[in-house]
C-alpha positions in Angstrom: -4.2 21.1 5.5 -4.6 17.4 6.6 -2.9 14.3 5.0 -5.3 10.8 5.0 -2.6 8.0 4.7 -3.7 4.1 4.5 -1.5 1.7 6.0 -1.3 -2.3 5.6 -0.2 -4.9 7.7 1.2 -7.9 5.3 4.1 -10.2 5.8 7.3 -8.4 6.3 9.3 -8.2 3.1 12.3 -10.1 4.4 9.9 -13.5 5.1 9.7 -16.3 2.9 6.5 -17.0 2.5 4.5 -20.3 2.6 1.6 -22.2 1.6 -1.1 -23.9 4.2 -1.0 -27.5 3.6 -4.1 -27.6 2.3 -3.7 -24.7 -0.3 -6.2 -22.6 1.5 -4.2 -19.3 2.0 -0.8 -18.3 2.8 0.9 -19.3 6.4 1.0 -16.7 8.4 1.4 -18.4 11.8 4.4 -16.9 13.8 5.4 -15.3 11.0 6.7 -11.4 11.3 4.7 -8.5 10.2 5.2 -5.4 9.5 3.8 -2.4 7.6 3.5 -2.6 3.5 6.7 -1.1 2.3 4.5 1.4 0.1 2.6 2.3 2.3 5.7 3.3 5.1 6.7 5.4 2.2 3.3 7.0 2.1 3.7 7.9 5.8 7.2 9.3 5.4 5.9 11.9 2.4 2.8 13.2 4.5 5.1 13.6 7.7 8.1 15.3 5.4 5.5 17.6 4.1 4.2 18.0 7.6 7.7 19.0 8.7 7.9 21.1 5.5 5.0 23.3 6.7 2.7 22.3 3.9 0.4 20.0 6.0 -1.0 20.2 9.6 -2.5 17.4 10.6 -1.2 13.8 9.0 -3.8 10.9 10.1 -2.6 7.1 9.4 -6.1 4.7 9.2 -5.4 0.7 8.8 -7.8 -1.6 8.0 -8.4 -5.7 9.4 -7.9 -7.4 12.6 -6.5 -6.7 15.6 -3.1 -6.7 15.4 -3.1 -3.7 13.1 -2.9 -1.6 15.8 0.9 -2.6 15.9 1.1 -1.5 12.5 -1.0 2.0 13.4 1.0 2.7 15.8 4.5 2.4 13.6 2.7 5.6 11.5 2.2 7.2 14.8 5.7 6.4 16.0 7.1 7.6 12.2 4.8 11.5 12.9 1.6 10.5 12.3 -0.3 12.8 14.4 -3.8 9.8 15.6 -4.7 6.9 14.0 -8.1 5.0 13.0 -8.5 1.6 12.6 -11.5 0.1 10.7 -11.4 -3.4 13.2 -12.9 -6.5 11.0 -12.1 -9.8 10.9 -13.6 -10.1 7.2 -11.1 -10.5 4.0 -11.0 -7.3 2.3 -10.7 -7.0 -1.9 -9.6 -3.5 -3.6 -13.3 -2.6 -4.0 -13.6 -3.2 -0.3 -10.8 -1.3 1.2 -11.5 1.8 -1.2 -15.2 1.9 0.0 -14.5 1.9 3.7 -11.4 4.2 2.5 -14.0 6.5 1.5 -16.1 6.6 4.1 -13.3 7.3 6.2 -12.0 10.5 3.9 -15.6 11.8 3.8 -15.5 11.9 7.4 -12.2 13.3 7.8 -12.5 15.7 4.8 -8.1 15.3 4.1 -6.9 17.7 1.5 -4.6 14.8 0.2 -4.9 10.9 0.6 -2.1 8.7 0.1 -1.5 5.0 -0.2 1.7 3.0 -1.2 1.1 1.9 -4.6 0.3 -2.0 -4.4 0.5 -4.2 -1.3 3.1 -6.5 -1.3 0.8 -9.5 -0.3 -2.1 -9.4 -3.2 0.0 -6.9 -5.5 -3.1 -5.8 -7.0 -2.2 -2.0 -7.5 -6.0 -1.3 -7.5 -7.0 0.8 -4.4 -5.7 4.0 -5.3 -7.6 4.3 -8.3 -10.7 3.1 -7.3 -10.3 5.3 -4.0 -10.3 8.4 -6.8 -13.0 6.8 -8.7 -15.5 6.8 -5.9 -14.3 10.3 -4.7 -14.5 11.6 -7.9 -11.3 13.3 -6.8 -8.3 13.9 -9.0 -5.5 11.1 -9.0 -1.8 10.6 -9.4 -0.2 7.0 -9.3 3.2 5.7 -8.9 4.3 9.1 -7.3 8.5 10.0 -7.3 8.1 13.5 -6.7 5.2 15.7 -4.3 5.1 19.6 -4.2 2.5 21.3 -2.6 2.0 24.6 -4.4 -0.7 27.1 -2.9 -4.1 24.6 -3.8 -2.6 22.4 -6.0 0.4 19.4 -5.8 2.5 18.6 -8.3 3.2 15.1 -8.8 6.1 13.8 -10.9 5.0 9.9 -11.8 7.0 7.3 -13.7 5.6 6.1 -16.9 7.1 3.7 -19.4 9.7 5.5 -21.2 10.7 8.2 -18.3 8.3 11.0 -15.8 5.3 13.3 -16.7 4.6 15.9 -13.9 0.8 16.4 -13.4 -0.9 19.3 -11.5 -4.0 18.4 -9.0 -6.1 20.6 -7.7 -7.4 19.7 -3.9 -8.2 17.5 -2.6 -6.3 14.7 -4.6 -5.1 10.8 -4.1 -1.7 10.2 -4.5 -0.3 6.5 -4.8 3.8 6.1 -3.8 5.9 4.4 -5.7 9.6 3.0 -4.3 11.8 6.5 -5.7 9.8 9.0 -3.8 12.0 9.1 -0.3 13.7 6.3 2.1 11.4 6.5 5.2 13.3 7.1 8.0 14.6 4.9 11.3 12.1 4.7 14.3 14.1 6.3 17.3 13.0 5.0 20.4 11.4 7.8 22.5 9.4 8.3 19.5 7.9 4.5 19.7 7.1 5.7 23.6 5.6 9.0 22.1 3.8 6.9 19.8 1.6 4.7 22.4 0.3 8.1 24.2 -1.1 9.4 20.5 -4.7 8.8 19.7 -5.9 5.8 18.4 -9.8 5.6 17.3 -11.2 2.5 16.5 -14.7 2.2 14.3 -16.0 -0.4 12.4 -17.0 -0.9 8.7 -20.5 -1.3 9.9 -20.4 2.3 11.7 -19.2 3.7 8.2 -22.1 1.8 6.2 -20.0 -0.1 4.3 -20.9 -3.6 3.8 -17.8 -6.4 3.7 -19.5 -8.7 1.9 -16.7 -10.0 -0.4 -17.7 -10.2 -4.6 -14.3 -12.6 -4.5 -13.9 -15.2 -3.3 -9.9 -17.4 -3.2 -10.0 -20.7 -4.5 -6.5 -22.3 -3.8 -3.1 -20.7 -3.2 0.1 -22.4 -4.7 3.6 -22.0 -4.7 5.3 -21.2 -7.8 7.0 -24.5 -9.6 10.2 -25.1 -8.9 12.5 -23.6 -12.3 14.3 -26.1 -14.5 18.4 -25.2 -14.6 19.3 -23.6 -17.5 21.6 -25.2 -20.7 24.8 -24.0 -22.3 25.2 -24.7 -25.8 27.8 -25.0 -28.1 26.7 -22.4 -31.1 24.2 -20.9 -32.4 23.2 -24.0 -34.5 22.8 -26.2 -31.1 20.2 -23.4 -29.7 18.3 -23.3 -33.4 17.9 -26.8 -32.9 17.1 -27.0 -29.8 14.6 -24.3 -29.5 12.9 -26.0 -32.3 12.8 -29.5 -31.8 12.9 -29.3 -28.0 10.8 -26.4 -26.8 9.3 -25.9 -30.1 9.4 -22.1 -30.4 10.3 -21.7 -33.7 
């Protein structure tokens, strides 16, 4: 059984993140980078189940410029067996990614995908499911728990109000939500091990996918700055106030 698992390369978690000057986009200039934290835990489950015996082959694919070979080859340094990277200098929306996504899984015909749940840069929590959509494959989101069981996995997601467990038959798209595992530390023989592993690079014209983008980003701004909060005397005080002052009630 293979394992298809997509990887991001967004602004590392611990980065405070800016605004250009001019609004257009956020300032990534000499900023760090590293891989979406979903996603890392995406590569840790298909290599645990890998090292588990349920999975042969696990195959990391990244999609943009560049530099996300550096990211690629994190996956390969984590157990990921080769990498592809889908090179393009064009923005890529949900719809976008899950298309060339696509292309890719037909290609490599996985028995599972999976993908970290949302990207920490757009937050859109949209791939996954549109991934499914257009494979017409079956789906579990937000994923604590995976058990490969003969042709099916068992995925136990968190919903509002606890878990369900759903059963999948193969092949299936699982999105990975924080509880599933802690991915593990990068020793360094296995970085070296990493840069001998094969990397394939295509483009999104080689898969037939067009990146023309159906969205296009107006202006990016930082959040206003909060106002400090009020004590008040009794209960009477924060009627008041919440009535004549922020008028609430």
């Amino acid at each position: 059984m293979k394992a298809l698992v997509a990887v991001k390369r967004v602004v590392d978690y611990n980065v405070k993140v800016r605004v250009k000057a001019d609004g257009s986009d956020v300032d990534i200039t000499n900023v760090k980078m590293s891989m979406n934290p979903f996603d890392e835990i995406a590569v840790e489950e298909a290599v645990r189940q890998k090292e588990a015996g349920h999975l042969t082959e696990v195959v990391a694919v990244s999609l943009g410029t560049k530099q996300c070979e550096e990211t690629l080859r994190t996956a390969l340094a984590m157990g990921a067996d080769r990498a592809i990277h889908v090179e393009t200098e064009d923005p890529l929306p949900p719809l976008t990614v899950a298309k060339i996504l696509k292309a890719v899984a037909e290609q490599e015909k996985p028995d599972l995908v999976f993908l970290g749940k949302q990207a920490i840069d757009d937050d859109a929590n949209q791939t996954a499911q549109m991934l499914a959509g257009l494979l017409h494959a079956p789906q579990a989101t937000f994923a604590s728990q995976v058990q490969i069981k003969d042709h099916e996995v068992w995925v136990t997601r968190e919903i509002d109000g606890g878990t369900e467990t759903l059963a999948l038959t193969l092949p299936a798209v699982i999105s990975t939500d924080l509880r599933l595992n802690e991915p593990r530390y990068i020793k360094l023989p296995n970085i070296m091990q990493a840069k001998r592993k094969p990397l394939h690079k295509q483009t999104p014209q080689e898969l037939n996918v067009q990146t023309n983008a159906q969205l296009q980003m107006v202006s990016v701004a930082e959040p206003k700055n909060r106002k400090a909060g009020i004590k008040v005397a009794d209960v009477a005080e924060l009627v008041a106030r919440l009535r004549d002052e922020a008028k609430v009630i």
